[in-house]
N, C-alpha and C positions, 0 to 999 in steps of 0.2 A: 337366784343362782346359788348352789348349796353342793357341797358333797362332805357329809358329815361322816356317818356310821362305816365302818371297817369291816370288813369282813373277810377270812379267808376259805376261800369255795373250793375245795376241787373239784377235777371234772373227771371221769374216766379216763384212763391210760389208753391208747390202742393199744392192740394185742401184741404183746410181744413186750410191753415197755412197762408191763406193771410191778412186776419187781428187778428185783437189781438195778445196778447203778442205770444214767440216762433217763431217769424217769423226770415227766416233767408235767406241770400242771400251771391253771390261772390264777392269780389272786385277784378277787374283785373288790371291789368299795362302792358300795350304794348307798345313797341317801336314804329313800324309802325303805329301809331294811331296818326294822324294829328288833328282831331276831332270828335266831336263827333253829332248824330241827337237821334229825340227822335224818337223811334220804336213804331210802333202801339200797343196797346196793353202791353206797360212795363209803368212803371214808367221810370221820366225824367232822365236822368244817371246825376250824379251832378260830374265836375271837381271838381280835385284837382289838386294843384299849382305841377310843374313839377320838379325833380330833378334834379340834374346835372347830364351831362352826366356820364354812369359809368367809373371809368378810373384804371383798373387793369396793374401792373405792378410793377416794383420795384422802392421806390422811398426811398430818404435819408429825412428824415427831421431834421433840425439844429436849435438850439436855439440860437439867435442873443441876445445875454446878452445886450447889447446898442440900438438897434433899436425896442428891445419889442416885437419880433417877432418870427416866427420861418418861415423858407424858406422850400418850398418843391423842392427836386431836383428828375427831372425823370434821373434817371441812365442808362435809355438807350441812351437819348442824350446829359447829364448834361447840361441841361437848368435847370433856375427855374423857375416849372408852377405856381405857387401860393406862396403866404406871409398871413400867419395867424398871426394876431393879436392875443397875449396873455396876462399876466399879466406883471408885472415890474421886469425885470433883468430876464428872461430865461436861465436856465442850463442845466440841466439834462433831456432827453428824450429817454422813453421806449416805446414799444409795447404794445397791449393783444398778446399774445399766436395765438388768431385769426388773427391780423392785422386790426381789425375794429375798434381799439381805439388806439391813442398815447396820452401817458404821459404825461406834461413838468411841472415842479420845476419854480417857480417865486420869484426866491431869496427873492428882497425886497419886497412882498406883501404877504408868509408866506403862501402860497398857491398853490395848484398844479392845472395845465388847463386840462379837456379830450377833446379832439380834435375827432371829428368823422372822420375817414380819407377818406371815401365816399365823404363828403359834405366838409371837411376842414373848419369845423363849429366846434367853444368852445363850448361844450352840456354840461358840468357840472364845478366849480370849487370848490373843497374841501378844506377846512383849513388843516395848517399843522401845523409843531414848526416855530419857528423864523429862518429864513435862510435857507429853504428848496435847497439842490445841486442834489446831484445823487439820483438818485432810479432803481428800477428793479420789476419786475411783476413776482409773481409769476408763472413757467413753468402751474402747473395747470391755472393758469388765473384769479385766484378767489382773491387773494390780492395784495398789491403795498407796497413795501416797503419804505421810501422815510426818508433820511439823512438829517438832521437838524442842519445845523452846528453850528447855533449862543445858540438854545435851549438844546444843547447837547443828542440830542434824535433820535428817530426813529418813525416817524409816520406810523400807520399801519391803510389801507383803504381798505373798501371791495371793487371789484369792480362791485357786482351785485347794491348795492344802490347808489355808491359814498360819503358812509360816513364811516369816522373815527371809527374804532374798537378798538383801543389801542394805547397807547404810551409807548417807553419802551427807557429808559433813560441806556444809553449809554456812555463809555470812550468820554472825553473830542474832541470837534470838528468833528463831523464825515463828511467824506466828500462823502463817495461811497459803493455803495449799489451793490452785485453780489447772484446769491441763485443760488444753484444746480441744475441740471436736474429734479433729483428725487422730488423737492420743499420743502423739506427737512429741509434747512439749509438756513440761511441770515449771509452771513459776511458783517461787517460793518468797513472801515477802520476810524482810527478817525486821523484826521490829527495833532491834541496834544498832543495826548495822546501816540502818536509809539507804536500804537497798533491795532489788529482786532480784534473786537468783532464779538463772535460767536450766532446768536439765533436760537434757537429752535421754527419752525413756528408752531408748532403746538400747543406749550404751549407759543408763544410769550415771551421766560425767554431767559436771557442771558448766554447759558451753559459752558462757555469760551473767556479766553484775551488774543491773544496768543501778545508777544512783538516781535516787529521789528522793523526796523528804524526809524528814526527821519521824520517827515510830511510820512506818507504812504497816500496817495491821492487815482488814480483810480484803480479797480480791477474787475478780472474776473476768472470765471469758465471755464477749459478747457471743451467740447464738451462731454467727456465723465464723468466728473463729478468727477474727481478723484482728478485732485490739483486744486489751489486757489493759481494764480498769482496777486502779489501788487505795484505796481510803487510806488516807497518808493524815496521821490523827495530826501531832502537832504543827502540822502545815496548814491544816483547814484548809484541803483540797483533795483531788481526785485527782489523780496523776495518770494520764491516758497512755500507754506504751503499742505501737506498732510491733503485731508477734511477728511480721514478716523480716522485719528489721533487727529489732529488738528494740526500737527507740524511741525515747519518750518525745508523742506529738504536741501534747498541750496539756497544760492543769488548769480542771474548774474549782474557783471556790468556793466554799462550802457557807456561808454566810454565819450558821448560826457553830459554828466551830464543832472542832472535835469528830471526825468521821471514822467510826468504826471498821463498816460492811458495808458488801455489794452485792446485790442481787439483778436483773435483770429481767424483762420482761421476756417469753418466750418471742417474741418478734424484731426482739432489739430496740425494741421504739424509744424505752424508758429504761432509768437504773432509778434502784431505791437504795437512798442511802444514811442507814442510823449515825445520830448525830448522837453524842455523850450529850447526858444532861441532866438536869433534875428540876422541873420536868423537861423531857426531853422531848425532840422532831426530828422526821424524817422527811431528808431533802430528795426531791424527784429530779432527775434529770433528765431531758432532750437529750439523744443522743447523735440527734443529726444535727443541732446547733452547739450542743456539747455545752449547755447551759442549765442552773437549776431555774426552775421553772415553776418553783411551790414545793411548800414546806406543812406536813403533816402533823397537827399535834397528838404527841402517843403519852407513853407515861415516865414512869422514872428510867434514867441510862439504859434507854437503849442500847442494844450490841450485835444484835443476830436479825439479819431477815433473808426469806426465801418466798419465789414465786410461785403459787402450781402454775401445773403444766398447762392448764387453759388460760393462763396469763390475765384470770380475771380479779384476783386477789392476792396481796402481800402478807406476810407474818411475819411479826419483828416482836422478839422477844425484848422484855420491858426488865433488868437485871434487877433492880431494888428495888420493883411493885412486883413482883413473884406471878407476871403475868403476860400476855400477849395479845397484842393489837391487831386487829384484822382489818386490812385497807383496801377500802374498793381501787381497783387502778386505773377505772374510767372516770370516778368521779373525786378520786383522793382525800376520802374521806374515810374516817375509822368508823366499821359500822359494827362491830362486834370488840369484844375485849374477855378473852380465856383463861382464867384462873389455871395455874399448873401448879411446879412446884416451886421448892426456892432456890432462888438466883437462877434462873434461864439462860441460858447462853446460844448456845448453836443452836438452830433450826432448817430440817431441812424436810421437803413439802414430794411429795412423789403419789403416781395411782398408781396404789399397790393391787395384783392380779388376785383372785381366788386361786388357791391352791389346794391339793391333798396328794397324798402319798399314799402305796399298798408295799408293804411288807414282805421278802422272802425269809421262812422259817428258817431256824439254826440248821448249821448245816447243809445250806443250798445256795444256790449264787444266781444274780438277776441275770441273765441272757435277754431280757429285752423287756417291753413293756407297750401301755398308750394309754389311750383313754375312747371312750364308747361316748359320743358326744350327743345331744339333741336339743332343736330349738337353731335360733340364727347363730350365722358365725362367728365366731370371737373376732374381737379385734387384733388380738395378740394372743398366741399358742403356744407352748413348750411343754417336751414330755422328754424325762434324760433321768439318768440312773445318778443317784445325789446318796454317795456312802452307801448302805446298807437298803433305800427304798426306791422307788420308781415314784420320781415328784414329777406330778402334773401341776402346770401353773396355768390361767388364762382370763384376758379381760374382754368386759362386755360390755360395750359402749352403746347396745343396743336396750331399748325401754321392753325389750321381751327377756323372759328366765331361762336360762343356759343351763340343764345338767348335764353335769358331767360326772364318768366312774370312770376312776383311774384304775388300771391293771398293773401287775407285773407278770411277764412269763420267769418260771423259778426251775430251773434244771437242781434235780434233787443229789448231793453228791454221796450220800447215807448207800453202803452196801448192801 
């Protein structure tokens, strides 16, 4: 599945529409198109510079707090295909909803990076508070909430413009960011405060504190939306909270102390949960007995883990071995370990779609667009005008090859 080479083609005007304003034509993008001639009778087709190849699959991407960086890991072979360059001290890294944008938090530059995960190109960076760590997108797609630990707050970003809509100040040190299915709800854990704060996304107000232990760090929404797990470090436990309520049902201990983060199985069966250590383990929990149930050995201090989506493998970033542990989740056992950069932090694991874009010339405006498709259906489609191109996204969950030529229609506004 590919859509590499760019090209702009026009087609003949009907009569009447080839000069003056209203004129309008296709741009097309093909794969197979090596080059291009000028045809009798058209205008000359003008290149456009070629994208990268598409590259659909599942990939992990890690914020290297030390090297500045964030590593992309393909999880089909855990290699690292690419190193993106981001801002100073990388933590935290989310999704869209789509998969056509990642996150990342840059500690000491107070700013968040978006990442196009097509091109693995920074397209925008947005200010945040001082000490920006975790965040989380909202399920809808339309917001980012992102934990501010040193400004005690919560920066809230649209993500249709990439600009800041609100600040909402928050219990002392917040370190992690989780929201509902529903998009509902943003719990905020504040690492000083031994507490979660509750917000209301809709009115951005803080509707609830609920207290629990001493540093509560990373947190997450079980799958179906019902409780709000907290690795509560100096407690050596997991502090279970009802979102319906707001109120804490029960704490598991952690046996081998110090709990960082929470990830979850896509089924809810299981939570993975890095334990600080040197070397360190991660504790597996039952989440219908709400007990650990076995403990994984990985490498130095752990901090970060995430599940794909086919909930057959964990990644837990290893903070002082500059490296990452891949755990089977059926059998709990680390069966790969990923060299990235230094100091690892956030991780976070999505199937990213094949994408490509076609281009309207200066001076003309996209009025619409698609894609010319062949081969079985995609599992997942999108075709929407993104700034200045007409971005086709789509994934292929099927073992046949999907091309696809994205188009734009471009009304010419030139007299």
């Amino acid at each position: 599945m590919s859509g590499i080479a760019v090209l702009r083609m026009p087609q003949r005007a009907a009569a009447g529409e080839r000069d003056g304003r209203g004129r309008s034509w296709w741009l097309r993008m093909r794969a197979w198109v090596a080059g291009m001639a000028v045809l009798a009778g058209l205008a000359t087709p003008l290149a456009l510079a070629a994208p990268a190849a598409a590259q659909s699959g599942t990939f992990a991407y890690v914020a290297n707090q030390g090297s500045d960086s964030v590593s992309v890991i393909d999880t089909t072979t855990n290699t690292v295909i690419d190193t993106i360059i981001v801002g100073d001290a990388p933590n935290g890294v989310a999704f869209s909803p789509d998969r056509t944008r990642a996150y990342v938090t840059n500690l000491n530059d107070g700013n968040v990076s978006v990442i196009n995960t097509f091109t693995h190109a920074v397209i925008a960076t947005v200010d945040a508070g001082d000490g920006p760590l975790g965040l989380a997108v909202t399920p809808d797609g339309t917001k980012v909430y992102v934990a501010n630990e040193t400004s005690s707050d919560v920066t809230v970003i649209d993500t249709a413009t990439n600009t800041v809509i609100t600040t909402i100040v928050v219990a002392g040190n917040p370190f992690d960011v989780a929201i509902t299915p529903d998009s509902a709800k943003a719990y905020v854990s504040s690492s000083n405060g031994s507490s979660v704060s509750v917000i209301n996304t809709a009115t951005n107000a803080v509707t609830a504190t609920i207290p629990v232990g001493t540093t509560p760090l990373g947190l997450a929404v079980t799958p179906d939306g019902t409780t709000l797990y907290v690795a509560v470090q100096d407690a050596d436990n997991v502090t279970v909270i009802d979102t319906t309520t707001d109120a804490v049902t029960n704490t598991i201990p952690i046996p081998t102390a110090d709990p960082r983060d929470v990830a979850f199985t896509p089924n809810g069966a299981k939570a993975y949960v890095p334990d600080l250590g040197n070397p360190g383990t991660v504790s597996v929990i039952d989440t219908t007995t709400e007990a650990v149930i076995g403990t994984v050995n990985v490498n130095n201090n752990p901090v970060g883990v995430a599940v794909t989506p086919d909930g057959g493998f964990a990644y837990v970033t290893n903070f002082l071995s500059g490296n990452v542990s891949v755990i089977n989740t059926t059998t709990d056992v680390v069966v790969a370990t990923v060299t990235v950069g230094s100091n690892p932090f956030g991780v976070a694991v999505a199937d990213v779609p094949a994408s490509a874009a076609a281009e309207c010339p200066p001076g003309s405006v996209i009025t619409g667009g698609g894609a010319e498709l062949s081969g079985p259906p995609p599992s997942d489609f999108t075709s929407k005008p993104v700034g200045d191109t007409w971005q086709v996204s789509l994934t292929n969950e099927s073992d046949e090859p999907i091309t696809f030529t994205p188009y734009a229609v471009c009304a010419d506004n030139t007299p």
